[in-house]
C-alpha positions as CSV (number, residue, x, y, z in Angstrom):
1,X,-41.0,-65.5,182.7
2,X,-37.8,-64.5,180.6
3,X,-38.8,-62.3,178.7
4,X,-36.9,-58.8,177.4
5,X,-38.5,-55.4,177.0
6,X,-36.3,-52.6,175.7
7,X,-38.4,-49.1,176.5
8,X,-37.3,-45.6,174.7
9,X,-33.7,-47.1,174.4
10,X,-31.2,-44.6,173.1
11,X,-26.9,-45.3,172.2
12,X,-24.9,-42.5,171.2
13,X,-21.1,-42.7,170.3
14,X,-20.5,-38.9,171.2
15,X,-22.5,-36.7,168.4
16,X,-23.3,-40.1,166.2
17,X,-27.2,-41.7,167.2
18,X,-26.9,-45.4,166.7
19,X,-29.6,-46.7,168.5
20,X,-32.7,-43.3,168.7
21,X,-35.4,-44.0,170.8
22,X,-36.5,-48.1,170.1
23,X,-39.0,-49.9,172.1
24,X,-39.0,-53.9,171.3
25,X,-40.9,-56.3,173.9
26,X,-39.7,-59.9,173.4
27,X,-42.2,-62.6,174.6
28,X,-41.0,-65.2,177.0
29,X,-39.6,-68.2,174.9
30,X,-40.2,-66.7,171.7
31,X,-37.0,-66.2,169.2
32,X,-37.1,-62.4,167.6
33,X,-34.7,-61.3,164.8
34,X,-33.4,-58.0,164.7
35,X,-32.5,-57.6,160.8
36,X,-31.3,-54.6,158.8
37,X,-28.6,-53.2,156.8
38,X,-24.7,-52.9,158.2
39,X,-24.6,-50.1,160.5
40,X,-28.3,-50.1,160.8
41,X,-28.0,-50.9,165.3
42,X,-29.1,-54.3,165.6
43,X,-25.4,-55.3,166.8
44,X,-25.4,-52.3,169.0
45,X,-28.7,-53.4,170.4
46,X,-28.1,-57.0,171.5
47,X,-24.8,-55.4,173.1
48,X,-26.9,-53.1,175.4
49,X,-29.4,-56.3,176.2
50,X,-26.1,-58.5,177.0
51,X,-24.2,-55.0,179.1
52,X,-21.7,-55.0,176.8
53,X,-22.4,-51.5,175.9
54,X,-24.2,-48.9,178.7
55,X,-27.3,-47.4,176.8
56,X,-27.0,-43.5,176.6
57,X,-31.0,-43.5,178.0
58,X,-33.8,-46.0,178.5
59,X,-34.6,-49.0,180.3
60,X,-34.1,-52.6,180.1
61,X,-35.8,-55.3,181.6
62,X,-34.6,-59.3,181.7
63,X,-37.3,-61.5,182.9
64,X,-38.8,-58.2,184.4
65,X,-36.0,-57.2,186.2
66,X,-34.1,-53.5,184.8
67,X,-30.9,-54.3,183.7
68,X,-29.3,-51.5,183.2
69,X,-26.7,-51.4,186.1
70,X,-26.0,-54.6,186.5
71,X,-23.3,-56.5,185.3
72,X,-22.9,-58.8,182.1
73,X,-22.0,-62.1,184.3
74,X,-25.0,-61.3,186.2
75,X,-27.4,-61.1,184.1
76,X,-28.3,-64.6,183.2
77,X,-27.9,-64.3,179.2
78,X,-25.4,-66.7,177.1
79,X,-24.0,-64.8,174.0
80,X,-22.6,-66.3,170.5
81,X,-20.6,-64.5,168.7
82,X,-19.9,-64.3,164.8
83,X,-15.8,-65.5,165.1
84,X,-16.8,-68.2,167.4
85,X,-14.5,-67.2,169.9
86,X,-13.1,-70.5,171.3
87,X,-9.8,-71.4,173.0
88,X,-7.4,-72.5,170.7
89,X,-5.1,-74.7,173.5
90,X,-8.8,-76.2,175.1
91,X,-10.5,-79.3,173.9
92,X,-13.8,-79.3,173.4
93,X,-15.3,-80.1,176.8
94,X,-13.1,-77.6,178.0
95,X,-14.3,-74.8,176.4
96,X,-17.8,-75.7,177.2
97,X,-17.2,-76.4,180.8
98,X,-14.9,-73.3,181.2
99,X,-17.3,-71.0,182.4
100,X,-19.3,-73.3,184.5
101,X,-15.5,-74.1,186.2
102,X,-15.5,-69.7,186.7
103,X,-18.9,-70.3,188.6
104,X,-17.8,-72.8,190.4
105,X,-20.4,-75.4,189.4
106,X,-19.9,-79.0,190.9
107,X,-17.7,-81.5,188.8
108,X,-20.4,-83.6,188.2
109,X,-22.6,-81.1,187.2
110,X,-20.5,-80.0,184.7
111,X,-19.8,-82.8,183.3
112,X,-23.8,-83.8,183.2
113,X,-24.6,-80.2,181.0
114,X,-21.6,-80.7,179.1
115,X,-22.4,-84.2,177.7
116,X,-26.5,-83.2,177.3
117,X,-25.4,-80.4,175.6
118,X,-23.2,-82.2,173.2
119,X,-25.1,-85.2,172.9
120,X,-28.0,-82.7,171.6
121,X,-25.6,-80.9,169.3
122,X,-24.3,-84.1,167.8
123,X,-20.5,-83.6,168.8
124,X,-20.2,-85.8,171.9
125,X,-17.3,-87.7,169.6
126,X,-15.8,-84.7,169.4
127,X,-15.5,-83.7,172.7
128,X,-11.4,-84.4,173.0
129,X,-10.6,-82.7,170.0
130,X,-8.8,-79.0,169.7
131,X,-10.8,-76.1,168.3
132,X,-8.1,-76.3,165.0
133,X,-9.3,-79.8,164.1
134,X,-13.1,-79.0,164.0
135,X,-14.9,-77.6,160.9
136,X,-16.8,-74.3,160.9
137,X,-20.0,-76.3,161.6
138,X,-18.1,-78.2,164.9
139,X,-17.0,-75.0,166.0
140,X,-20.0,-72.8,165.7
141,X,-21.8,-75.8,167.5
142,X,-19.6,-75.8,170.6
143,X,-19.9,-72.3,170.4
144,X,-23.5,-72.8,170.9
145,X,-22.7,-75.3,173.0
146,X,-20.9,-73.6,175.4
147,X,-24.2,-71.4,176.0
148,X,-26.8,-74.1,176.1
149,X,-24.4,-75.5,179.4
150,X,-25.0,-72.1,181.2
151,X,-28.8,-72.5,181.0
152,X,-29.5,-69.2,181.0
153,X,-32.7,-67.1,180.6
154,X,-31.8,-65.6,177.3
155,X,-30.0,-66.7,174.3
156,X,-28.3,-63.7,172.4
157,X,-27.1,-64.4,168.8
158,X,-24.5,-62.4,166.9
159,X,-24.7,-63.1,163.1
160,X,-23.2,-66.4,164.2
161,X,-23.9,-68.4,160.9
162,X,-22.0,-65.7,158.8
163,X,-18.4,-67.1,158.4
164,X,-20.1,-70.4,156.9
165,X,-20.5,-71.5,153.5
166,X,-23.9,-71.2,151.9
167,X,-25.2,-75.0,152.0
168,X,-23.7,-75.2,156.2
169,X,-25.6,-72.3,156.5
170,X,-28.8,-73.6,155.8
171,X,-27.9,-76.3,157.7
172,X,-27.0,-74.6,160.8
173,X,-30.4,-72.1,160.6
174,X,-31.9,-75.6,160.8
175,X,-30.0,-77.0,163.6
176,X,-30.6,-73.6,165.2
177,X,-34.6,-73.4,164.3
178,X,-34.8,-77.4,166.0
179,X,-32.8,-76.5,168.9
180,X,-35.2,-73.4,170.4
181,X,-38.2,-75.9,170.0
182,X,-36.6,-78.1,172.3
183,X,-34.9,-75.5,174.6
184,X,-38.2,-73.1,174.6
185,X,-35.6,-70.4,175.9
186,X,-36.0,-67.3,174.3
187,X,-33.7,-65.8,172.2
188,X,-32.4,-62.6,170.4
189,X,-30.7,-63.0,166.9
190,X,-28.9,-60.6,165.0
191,X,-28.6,-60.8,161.2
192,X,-28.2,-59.1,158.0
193,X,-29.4,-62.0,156.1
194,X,-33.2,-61.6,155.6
195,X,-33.6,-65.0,154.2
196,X,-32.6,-66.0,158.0
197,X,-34.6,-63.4,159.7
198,X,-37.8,-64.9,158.0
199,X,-37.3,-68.8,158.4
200,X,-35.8,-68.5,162.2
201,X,-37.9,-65.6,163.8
202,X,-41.4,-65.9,165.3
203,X,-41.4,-62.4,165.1
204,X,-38.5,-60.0,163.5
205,X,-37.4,-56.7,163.9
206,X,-36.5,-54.5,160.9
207,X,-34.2,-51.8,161.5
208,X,-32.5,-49.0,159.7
209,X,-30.9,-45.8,161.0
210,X,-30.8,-46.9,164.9
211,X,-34.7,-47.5,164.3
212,X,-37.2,-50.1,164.4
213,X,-39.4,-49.8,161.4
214,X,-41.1,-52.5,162.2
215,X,-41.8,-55.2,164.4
216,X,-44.1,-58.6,163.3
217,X,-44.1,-61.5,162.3
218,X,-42.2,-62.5,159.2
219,X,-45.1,-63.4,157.1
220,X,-47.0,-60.3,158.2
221,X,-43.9,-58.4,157.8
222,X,-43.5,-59.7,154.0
223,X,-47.6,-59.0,153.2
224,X,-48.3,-55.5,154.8
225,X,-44.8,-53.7,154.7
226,X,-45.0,-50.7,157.0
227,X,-42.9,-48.3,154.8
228,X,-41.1,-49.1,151.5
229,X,-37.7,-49.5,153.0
230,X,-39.5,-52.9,154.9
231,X,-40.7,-53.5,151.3
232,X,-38.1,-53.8,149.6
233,X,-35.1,-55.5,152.0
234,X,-37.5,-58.2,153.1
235,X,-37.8,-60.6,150.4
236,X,-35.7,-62.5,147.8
237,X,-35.2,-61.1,145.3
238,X,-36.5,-57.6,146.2
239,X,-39.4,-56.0,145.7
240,X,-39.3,-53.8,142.6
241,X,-40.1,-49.8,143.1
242,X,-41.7,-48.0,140.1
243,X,-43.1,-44.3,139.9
244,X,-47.0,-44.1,138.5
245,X,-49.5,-41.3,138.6
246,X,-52.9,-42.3,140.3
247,X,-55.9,-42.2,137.8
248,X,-60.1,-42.5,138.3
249,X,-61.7,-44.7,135.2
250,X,-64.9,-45.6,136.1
251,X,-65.2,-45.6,140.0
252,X,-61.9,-47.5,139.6
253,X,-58.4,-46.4,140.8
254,X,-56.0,-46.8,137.6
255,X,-51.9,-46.4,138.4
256,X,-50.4,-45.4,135.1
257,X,-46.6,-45.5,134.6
258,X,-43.9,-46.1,132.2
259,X,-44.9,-49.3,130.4
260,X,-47.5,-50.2,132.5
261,X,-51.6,-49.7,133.4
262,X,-52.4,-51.6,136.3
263,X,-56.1,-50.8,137.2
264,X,-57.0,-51.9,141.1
265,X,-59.8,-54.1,142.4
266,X,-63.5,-52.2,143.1
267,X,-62.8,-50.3,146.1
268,X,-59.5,-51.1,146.8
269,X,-57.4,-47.6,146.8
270,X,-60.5,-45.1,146.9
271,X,-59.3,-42.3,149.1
272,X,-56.1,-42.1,146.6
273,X,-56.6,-38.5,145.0
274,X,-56.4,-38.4,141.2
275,X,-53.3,-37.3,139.5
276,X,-51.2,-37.7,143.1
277,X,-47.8,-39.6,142.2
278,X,-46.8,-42.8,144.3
279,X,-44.7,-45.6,144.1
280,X,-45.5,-48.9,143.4
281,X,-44.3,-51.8,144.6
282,X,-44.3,-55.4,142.8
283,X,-43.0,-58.3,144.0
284,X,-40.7,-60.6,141.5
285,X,-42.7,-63.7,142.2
286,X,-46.3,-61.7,141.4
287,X,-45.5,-61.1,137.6
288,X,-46.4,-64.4,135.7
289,X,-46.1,-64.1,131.4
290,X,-46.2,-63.9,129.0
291,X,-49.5,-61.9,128.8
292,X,-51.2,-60.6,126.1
293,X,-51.9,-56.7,125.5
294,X,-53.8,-55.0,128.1
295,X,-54.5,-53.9,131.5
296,X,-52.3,-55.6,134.9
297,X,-49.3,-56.2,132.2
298,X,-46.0,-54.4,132.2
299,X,-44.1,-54.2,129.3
300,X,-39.7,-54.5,129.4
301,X,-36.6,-55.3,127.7
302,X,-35.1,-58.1,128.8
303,X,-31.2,-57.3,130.4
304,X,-30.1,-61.0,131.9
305,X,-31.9,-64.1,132.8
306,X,-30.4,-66.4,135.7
307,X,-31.4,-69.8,135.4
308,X,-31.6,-71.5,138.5
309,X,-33.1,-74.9,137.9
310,X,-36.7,-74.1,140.0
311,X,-36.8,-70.8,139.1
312,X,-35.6,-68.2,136.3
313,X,-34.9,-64.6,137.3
314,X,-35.0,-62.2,134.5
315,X,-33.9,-58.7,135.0
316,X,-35.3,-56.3,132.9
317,X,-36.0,-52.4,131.6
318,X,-38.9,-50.7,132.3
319,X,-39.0,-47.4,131.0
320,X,-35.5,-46.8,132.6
321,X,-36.2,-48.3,135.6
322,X,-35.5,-51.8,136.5
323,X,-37.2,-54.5,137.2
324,X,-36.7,-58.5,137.7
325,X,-39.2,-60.9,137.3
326,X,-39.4,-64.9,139.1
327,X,-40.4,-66.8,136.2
328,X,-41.1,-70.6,134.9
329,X,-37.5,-71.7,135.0
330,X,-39.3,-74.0,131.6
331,X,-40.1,-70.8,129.6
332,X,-37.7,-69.4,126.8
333,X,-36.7,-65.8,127.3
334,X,-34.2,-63.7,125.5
335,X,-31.9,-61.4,126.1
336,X,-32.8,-58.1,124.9
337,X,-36.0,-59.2,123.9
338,X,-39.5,-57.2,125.0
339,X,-41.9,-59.2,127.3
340,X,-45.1,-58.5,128.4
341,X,-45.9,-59.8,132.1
342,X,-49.3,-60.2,134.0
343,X,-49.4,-58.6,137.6
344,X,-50.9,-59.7,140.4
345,X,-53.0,-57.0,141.0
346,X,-54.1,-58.0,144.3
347,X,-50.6,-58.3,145.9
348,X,-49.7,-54.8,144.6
349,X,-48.5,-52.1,147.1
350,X,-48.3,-48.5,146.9
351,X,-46.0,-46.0,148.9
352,X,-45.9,-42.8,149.5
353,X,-43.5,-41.0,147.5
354,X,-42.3,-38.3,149.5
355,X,-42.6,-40.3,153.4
356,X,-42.1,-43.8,151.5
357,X,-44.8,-44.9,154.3
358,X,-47.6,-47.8,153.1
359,X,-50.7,-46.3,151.0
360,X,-52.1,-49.5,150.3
């Protein structure tokens, strides 16, 4: 077993709380993503978990063992970090083999995990070459690299795909993605990028503050947001927040707002009081149109569209508040023309307006 359970773990920089009071229990070969805004702890986090940083209270266990006063080099984690942080004068088996040489690891052996390890990252022709003749690809991969060698229990990622272009990116998330389901070695992975959060992590962490918000999987995450900050910074584009008084027509619960009169499935919403104002919460790709007049439509003024070959994002006005819309990239929409969309009713989600916490 390898896993990692963090238990009422606090980090305080003097009077500032970055990390207050998190609990997070990683399962033994699973990959977790802790995602959030910048500032938000997840960085702070994985440096407790590696001993680069001493938590302020709490307990950490690695592969059931607490952690908490014992060193970084004993610990049996490989970190990557964002910069890469490579030896310019080494060549590539160099830096792999480097800390292996530290530990005093046979020659042969060395030279075995170096080659496996290259031969499964695809740069064993590369393996004689300086750090300044690599791309950002080649170097983030003997970055990795240089971890897989150490065979460690627990692989902890820094926002290492974030000096990379967009299309090596995507690449690397799936070089990354095909790499744990052969290594099975569990792994930590910061990120601010939510788009990576959901397609790496079996199960992802969404912080803000110094806390966890909430802690599933990324489809369950996505589905049944715990709180409208999960709502709205997991999905792409986000989720769009309007205000709307809650209505009773005919055993039925109506939300009323600004351009809008979405009336909810029998049953669905019935211990809402009447007249109570909440937030709802609609998700780009759940508004279809046009539609004609009538109930589960929302009416706005078109802003800008943004063609994107499969899709077309519209952003619009809805009775002052805006809104954007994942449409037919085939249908004809004009700027600061009025539209009339059809919700998905049954993806709708309501918040509370004053704890932002999940009514529905």
């Amino acid at each position: 077993m390898a896993g990692v359970t963090l238990t009422n773990v606090t980090k305080k920089f003097g009077d500032f709380v970055a990390v207050d009071d998190i609990d997070l229990n990683v399962g033994d070969a699973t990959f977790t993503v802790l995602v959030g805004p910048s500032g938000c702890g997840k960085t702070t986090t994985l440096r407790m978990i590696a001993g680069l940083e001493e938590t302020t209270q709490g307990e950490i266990q690695i592969a059931e063992r607490v952690v908490n006063r014992v060193p970084p080099k004993d610990r049996d984690i490989a970190m990557v970090f964002q910069n890469y942080a490579l030896y310019p004068h080494m060549d590539v088996y160099n830096n792999m083999a480097f800390g292996l040489k530290l530990r005093k690891i046979p020659k042969a052996e060395i030279r075995r995990r170096v080659h496996e390890a290259a031969a499964l990252l695809g740069i064993e022709d590369k393996l004689k070459s300086k750090p300044r003749a690599l791309s950002g690809g080649q170097r983030q991969r003997v970055a990795v690299g240089r971890a897989i060698v150490r065979d460690p229990k627990v692989f902890l990622f820094d926002e290492p795909l974030s000096n990379l272009d967009a299309k090596l990116r995507v690449q690397m998330r799936t070089e990354l993605e095909q790499l744990h389901h052969k290594l099975k070695t569990t792994t930590i992975y910061v990120t601010h990028d939510q788009v990576e959060a959901m397609t790496l992590g079996d199960k992802i962490a969404v912080m803000k503050d110094g806390v966890i918000h909430q802690y599933a999987s990324p489809q369950e995450t996505y589905d049944h947001p715990e709180n409208q900050f999960v709502g709205g910074f997991i999905g792409s584009p986000a989720m769009n927040f309007l205000n709307a008084c809650v209505g009773i027509k005919d055993g039925r619960v109506v939300l009323i707002g600004k351009g809008f009169r979405l009336v909810l499935p029998q049953g669905k919403g019935q211990d809402l009081p009447s007249e109570v104002e909440v937030i709802v919460g609609i998700r780009p790709e759940d508004l279809e149109g046009p539609a004609p007049d009538g109930e589960n439509t929302i009416e706005m003024r078109v802003q800008v569209t943004e063609p994107l070959g499969n899709e077309l994002l519209v952003y619009a006005d809805c009775g002052g508040e805006r809104v954007v819309a994942n449409l037919d990239p085939h249908r004809r929409v004009e700027v600061d023309s009025t539209i009339r969309l059809k919700v998905n009713i049954d993806t709708v989600h309501l918040f509370d307006r004053e704890s932002d916490q999940t009514l529905l």
